[in-house]
C-alpha positions in Angstrom: 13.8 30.8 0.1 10.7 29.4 -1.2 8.1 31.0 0.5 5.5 28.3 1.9 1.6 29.4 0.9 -1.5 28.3 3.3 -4.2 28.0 0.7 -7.0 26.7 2.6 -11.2 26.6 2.6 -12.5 28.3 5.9 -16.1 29.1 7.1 -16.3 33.0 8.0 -16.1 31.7 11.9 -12.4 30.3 11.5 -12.8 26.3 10.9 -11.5 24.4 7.8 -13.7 21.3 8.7 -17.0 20.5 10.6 -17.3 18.3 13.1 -16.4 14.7 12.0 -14.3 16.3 9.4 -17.6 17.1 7.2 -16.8 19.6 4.6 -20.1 19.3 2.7 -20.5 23.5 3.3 -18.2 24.3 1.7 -18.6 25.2 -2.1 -18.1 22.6 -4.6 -18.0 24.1 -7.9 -18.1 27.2 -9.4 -15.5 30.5 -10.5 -14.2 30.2 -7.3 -13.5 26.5 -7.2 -11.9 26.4 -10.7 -9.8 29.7 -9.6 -8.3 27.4 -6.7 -7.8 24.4 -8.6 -6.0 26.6 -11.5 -4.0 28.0 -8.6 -2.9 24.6 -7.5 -1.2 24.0 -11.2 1.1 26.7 -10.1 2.7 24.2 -7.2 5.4 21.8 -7.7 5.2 20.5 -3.8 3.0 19.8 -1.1 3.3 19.7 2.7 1.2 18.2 5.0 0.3 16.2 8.1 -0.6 13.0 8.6 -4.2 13.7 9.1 -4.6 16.0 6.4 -3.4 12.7 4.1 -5.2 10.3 5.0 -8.4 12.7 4.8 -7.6 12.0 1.0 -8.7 8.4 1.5 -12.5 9.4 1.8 -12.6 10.7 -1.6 -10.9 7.5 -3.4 -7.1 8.1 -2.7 -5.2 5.1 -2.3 -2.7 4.6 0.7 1.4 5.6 -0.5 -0.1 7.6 -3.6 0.2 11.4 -4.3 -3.1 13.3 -4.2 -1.7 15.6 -6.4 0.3 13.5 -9.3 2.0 16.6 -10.2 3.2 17.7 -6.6 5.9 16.3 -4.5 4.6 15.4 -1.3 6.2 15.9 1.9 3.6 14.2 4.9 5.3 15.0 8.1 4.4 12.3 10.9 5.8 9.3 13.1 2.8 7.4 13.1 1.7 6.9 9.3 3.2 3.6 7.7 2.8 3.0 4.5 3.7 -0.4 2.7 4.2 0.8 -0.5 4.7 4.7 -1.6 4.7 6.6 -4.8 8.3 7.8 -5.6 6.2 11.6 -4.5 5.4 10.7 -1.7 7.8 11.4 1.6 7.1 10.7 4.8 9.0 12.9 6.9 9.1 13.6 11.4 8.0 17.0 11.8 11.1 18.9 12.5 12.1 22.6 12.1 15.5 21.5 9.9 13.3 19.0 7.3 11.4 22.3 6.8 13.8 25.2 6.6 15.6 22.7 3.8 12.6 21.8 1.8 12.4 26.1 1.7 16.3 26.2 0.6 15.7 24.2 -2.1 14.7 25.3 -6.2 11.2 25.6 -7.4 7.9 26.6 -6.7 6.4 28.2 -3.5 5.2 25.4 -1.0 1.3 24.5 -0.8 0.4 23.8 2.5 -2.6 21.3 2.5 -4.8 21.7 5.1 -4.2 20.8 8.6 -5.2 23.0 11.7 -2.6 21.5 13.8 0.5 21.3 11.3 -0.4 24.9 10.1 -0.6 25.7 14.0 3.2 24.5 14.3 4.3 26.2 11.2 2.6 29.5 12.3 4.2 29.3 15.8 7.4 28.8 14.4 7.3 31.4 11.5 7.2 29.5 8.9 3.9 30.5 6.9 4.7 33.3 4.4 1.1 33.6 2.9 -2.1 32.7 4.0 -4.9 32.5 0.7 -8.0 31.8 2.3 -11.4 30.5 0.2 -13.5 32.1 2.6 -17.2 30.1 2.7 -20.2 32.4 3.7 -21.2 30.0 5.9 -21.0 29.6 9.8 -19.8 25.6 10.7 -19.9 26.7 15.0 -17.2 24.0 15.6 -14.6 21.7 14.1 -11.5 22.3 13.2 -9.9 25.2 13.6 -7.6 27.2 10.8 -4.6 27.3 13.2 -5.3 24.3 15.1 -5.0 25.3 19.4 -2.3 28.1 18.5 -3.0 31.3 20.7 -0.4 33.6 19.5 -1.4 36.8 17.8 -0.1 37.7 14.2 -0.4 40.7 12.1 -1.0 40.3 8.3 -1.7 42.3 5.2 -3.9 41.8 3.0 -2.4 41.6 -0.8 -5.3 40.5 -2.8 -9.4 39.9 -2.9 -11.2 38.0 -5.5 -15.1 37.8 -4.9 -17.1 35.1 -6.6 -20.8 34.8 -8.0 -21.4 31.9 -5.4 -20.3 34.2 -2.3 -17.0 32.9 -1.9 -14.0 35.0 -1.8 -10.3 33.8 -1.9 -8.3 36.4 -0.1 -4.8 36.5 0.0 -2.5 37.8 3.3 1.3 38.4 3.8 2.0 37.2 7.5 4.3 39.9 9.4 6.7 38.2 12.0 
């Protein structure tokens, strides 16, 4: 099974977004930055709600198009429509089955792409096998939260810690069900 990978930005008090969705905290550049986008070459599919997607749209991506040309993406929601979409770009319903095959099949482990709600679901339903956070020094107070409303407790291991000049540190967890 392809293991499915969280790899997320977070401030040190749990949220991946400020209010409004601002994410101008969070580092920009840097070692830390160029680690994650190196990391993301290592993906040949993305899930992600719908949310999540059209959070793309603020920083020039156009409606039906991949935001990452060399990802499949899989966008899992019954409200987004779009007229015309990329041949990588699926829009799925969020359903246990359309996930537990998307896992069966060959290739790459699965990036999950933001999303405190849709990582929520996935988390209550087992479904996360690694959580890689870029942890932000930097304290947002409210927004949205890692795991969405999910109140569940989970154990993980820690498997790896890079530190970075700029403070931030991607650390990387096995989830234990």
């Amino acid at each position: 099974m392809r293991p499915i990978i969280y790899y997320v930005a977070t401030s040190l008090d749990g949220y991946i977004a400020g209010e409004e969705d601002d994410i101008s905290g969070f580092a920009q550049g840097g070692a830390g930055v160029n680690q994650y986008l190196q990391d993301l070459q290592t993906f040949d599919t993305t899930i992600m709600g719908r949310r999540t997607y059209e959070f793309g749209y603020k920083f020039g991506l156009e409606p039906g198009q991949p935001a990452y040309p060399h990802m499949a993406h899989y966008i899992f929601s019954t409200t987004l429509k779009l007229e015309k979409a990329h041949p990588k770009v699926t829009i799925c319903p969020l359903n246990l089955q359309t996930i537990l095959n998307l896992k069966a099949t060959e290739g790459s482990p699965i990036y999950l792409c933001g999303g405190g709600q849709f990582a929520g679901w996935l988390l209550e339903n087992e479904l996360i096998d690694v959580l890689k956070i870029k942890l932000n020094p930097l304290l947002l107070g409210s927004g949205i939260r890692l795991f969405g409303n999910t109140k569940k407790q989970y154990q993980l291991s820690l498997t790896e810690q890079q530190s970075f000049e700029e403070g931030l540190q991607i650390l990387t967890y096995e989830l234990i069900y």
